[in-house]
KOLKEPA-835924 format. One line per 3 residues: number of its first residue (from 1); their letters; for each residue x, y, z of C-alpha. Coordinates in steps of 0.001 Angstrom, whole numbers. Example, Ala and Ser with C-alpha at 12.3 -4.5 7.8 and 13.67 -1.06 7.14 Angstrom:
# residues 2
1) as) 12300 -4500 7800 ~ 13670 -1060 7140
# end
This chain:
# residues 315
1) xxx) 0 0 0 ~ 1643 3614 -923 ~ 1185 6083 1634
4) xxx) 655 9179 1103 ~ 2651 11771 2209 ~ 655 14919 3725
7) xxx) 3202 17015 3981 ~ 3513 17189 -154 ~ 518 19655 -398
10) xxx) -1228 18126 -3603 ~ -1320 14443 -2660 ~ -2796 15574 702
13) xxx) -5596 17530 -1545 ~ -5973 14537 -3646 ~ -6606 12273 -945
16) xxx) -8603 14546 1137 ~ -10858 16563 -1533 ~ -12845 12877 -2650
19) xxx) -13154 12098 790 ~ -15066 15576 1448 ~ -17652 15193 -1357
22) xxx) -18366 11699 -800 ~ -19162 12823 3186 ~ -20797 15694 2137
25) xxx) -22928 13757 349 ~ -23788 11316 2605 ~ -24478 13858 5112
28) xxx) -26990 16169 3665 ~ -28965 12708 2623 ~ -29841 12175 6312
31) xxx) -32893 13913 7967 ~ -33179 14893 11495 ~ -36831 14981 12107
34) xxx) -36991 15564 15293 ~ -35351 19200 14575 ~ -38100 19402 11932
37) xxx) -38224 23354 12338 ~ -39573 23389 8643 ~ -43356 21296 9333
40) xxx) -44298 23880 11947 ~ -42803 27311 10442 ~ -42912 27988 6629
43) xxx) -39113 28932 5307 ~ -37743 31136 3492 ~ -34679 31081 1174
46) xxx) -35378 33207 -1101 ~ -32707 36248 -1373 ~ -29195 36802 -1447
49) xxx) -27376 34433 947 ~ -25030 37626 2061 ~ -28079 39954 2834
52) xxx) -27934 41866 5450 ~ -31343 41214 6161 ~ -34730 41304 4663
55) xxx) -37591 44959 4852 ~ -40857 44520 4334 ~ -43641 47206 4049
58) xxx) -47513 47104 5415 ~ -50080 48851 4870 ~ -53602 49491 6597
61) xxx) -56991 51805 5475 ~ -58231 54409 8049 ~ -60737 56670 7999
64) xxx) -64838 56542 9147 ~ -67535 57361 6432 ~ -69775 59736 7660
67) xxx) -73225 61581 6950 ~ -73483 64565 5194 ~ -75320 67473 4289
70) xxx) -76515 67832 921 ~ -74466 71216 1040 ~ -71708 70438 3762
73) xxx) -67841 71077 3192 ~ -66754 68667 5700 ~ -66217 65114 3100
76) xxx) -64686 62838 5593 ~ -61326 61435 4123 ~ -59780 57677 3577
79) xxx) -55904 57811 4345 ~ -53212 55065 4316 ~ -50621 54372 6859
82) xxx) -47619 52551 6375 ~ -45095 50964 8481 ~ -41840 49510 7934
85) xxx) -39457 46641 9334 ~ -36282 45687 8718 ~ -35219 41994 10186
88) xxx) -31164 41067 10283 ~ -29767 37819 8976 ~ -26701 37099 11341
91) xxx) -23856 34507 10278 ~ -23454 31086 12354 ~ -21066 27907 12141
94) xxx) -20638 24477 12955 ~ -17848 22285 11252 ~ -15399 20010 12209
97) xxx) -11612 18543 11401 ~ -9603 16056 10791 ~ -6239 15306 12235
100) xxx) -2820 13726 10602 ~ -3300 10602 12397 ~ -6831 9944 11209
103) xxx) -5489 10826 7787 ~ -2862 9140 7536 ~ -4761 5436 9117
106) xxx) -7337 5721 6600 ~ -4861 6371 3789 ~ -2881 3336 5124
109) xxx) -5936 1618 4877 ~ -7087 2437 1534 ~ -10377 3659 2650
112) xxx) -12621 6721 2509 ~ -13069 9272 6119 ~ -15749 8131 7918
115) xxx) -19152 10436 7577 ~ -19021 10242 11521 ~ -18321 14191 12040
118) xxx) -19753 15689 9354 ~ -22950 14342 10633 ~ -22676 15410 13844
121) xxx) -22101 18979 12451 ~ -24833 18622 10583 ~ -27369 17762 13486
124) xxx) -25820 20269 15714 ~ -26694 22986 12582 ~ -30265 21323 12788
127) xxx) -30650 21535 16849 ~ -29151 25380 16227 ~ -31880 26548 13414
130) xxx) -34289 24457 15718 ~ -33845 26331 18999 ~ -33727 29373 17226
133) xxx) -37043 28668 15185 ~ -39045 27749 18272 ~ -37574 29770 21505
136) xxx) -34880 32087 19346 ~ -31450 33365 20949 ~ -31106 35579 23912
139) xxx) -27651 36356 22300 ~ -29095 38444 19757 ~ -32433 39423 21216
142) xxx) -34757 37009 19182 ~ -37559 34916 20395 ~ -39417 32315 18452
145) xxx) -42216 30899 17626 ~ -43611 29534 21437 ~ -42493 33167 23233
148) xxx) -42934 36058 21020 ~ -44182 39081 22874 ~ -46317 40356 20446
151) xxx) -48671 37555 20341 ~ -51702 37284 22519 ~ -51165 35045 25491
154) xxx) -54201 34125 27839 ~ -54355 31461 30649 ~ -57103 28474 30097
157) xxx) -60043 28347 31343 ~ -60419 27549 35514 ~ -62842 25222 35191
160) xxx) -60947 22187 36391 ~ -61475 20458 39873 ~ -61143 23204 42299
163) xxx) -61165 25771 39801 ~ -57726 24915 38282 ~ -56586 24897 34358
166) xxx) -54883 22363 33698 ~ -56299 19793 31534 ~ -55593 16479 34109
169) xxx) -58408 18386 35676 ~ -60724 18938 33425 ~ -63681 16455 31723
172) xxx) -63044 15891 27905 ~ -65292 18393 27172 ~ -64025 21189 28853
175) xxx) -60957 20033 26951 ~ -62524 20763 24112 ~ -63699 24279 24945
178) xxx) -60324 25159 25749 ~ -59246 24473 22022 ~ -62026 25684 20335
181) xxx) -61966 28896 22492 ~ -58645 29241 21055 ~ -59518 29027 17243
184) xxx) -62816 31611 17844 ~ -60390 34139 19936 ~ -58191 34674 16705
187) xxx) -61604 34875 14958 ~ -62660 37243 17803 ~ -59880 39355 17977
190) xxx) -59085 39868 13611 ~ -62747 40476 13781 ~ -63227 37207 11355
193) xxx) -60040 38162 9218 ~ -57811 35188 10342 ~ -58297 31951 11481
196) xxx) -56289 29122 13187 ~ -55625 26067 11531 ~ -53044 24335 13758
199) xxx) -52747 23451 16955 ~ -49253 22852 18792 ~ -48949 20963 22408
202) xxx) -46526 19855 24747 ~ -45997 15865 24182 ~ -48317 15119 27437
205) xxx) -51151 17593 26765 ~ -51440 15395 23225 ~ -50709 12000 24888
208) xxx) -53427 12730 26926 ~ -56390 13770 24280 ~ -54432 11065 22111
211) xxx) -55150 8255 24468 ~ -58217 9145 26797 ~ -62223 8410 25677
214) xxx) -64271 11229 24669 ~ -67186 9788 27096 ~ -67217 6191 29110
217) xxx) -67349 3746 26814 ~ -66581 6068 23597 ~ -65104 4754 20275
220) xxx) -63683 7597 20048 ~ -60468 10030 21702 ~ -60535 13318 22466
223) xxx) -58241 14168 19722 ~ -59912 12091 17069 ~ -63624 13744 17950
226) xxx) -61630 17339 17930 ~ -60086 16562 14362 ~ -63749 16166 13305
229) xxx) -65422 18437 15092 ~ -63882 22104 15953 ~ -64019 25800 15092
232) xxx) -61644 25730 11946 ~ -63453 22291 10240 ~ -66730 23289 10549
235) xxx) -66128 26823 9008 ~ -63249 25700 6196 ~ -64025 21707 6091
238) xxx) -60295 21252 5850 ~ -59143 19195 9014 ~ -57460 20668 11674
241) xxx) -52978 20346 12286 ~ -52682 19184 15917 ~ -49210 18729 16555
244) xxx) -46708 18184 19312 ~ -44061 20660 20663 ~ -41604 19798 23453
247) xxx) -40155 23610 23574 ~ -44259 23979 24706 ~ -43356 22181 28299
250) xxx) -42709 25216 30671 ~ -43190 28325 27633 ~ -46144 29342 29759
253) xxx) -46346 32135 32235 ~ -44883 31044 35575 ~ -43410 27650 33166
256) xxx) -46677 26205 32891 ~ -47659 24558 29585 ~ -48538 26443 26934
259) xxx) -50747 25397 23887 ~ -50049 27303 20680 ~ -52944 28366 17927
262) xxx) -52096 29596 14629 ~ -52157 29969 11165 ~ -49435 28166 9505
265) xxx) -48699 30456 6728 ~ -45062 32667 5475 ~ -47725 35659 5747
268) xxx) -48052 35085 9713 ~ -44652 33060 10630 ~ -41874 32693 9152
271) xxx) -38162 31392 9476 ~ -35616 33483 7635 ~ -32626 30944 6230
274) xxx) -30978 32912 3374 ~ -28367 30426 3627 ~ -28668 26906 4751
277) xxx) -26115 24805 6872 ~ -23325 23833 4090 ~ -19888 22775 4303
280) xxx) -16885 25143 2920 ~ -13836 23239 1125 ~ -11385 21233 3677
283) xxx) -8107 23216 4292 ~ -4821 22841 6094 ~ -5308 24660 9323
286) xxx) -1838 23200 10547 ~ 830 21621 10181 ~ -1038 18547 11675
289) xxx) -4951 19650 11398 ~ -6835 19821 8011 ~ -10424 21624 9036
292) xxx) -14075 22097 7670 ~ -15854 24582 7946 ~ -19492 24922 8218
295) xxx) -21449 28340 7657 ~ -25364 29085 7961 ~ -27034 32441 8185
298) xxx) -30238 33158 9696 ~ -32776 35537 10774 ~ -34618 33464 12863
301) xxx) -38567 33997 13598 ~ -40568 36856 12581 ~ -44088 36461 13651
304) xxx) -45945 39542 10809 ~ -49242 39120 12009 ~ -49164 38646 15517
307) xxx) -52593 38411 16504 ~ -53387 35438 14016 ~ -51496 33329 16520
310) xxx) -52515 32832 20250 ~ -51068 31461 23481 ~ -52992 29759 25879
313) xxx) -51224 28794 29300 ~ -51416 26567 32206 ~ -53436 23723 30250
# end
């Protein structure tokens, strides 16, 4: 077997540069699901990767028609206003390297780097753009998806035993009022503009409407009689997104459970990733070190139409 001598500069490149593409490869193949950030907020690529960040524009009518006299001067007037926001994309990084040793054993070998490390850069990325979908980063002053303090955030209903919240309490159907209540408060509050069409829960607020009988002696859960029979359904006849959320676990006021309404659409939520996680060319970092660098850029959360999405704590 001929080794290869690293310290010759382009028979370390031509060992190492195959060896990158055929991980790189094999890496962005694999799914993480449960970092799925992307089934719960829509994405967005769209743009320059090197923006600084993306502006968008709205617009509203204002203005109150009136009665008049047949001879008045005072016409009442419709106006516009317009506001403006600007949201910055900031630069991240996970990669990882590769030392002489593990260089040189695998040339000795006659086989290709192992995908072991550029897989666990890639998951990190994943958990990253997942944290900062769902809770955001404290670093730079974003919140997420579960804690945004624009959104409307109420406590369920006390109408468990002893006048407490939380659904362990409460009878299936009070369950259900909770929910509903939920939907018809965006309704309420948009005055019948938006309306929600998913629901997100912690993991034991679902195993429990999952799992438990609408009535003694039902056929049916509380989750499968709420997929046929809520607010959004009944109005839409398209079936109701009830999903599970463990950042929902202690979001709540006080770090009670929250439940999340909302309508899943780019024009309410959406995740800003000009440029997903990718992997930059390997490159002799030393004299015993060859490294890879990873690069993403993100802007995180921006929730545009806050009150199409509504918390609802202590369930």
């Amino acid at each position: 077997m001929q080794k290869i001598d690293f310290h010759d500069a382009q028979a370390a490149l031509g060992f190492v540069t195959p060896a990158f593409y055929n991980i790189e490869r094999t890496v962005y193949k694999r799914k993480y699901p449960s970092f799925d950030y992307a089934s719960l907020i829509p994405v967005i690529t769209e743009g320059s990767e090197w923006a600084r960040g993306t502006l968008f524009r709205s617009s509203d009518a204002v203005g109150k028609a009136e009665f008049l006299s047949g001879k008045g001067f005072d016409m009442p007037y419709a106006d516009v206003t317009r506001d403006q926001f600007l949201k910055g994309f900031e630069l991240a990084g996970i990669g990882y390297e590769w030392s002489m040793e593990e260089l040189q054993v695998a040339a000795l070998e006659g086989r290709q780097l192992g995908p072991e490390k550029g897989e666990a850069a890639r998951a990190i990325a994943e958990q990253f753009l997942w944290t900062t979908g769902m809770v955001g980063q404290a670093e730079k002053g974003w919140t997420g998806l579960v804690n945004d303090p624009t959104v409307p955030a109420t406590t369920a209903a006390a109408t468990g035993t002893g006048s407490t919240t939380t659904w362990s309490t409460k009878t299936p159907e009070q369950i259900l009022v909770d929910i509903n209540s939920a939907i018809e408060g965006i309704v309420t509050s948009t005055q019948e503009v938006e309306m929600a069409d998913t629901i997100l829960l912690p993991f034991s607020r679902f195993n429990a409407i999952a799992t438990r009988p609408i009535g003694n002696a039902a056929d049916k859960t509380i989750a499968t009689f709420l997929r046929e029979n809520n607010t959004y359904t009944a109005e839409t006849g398209r079936p109701l997104t009830i999903r599970t959320l463990r950042a929902l676990n202690t979001a709540g006021a006080g770090g009670t459970a929250r439940m999340v309404a909302y309508r899943r659409d780019p024009e309410v939520v959406r995740f800003h990733l000009p440029m997903p996680h990718r992997f930059l060319p390997p490159f002799q970092k030393s004299s015993m070190t060859w490294e890879v660098a990873g690069i993403l850029r993100t802007g995180g959360t921006e929730i545009r139409l806050p009150k199409a999405i509504s918390y609802i704590d202590g369930v």
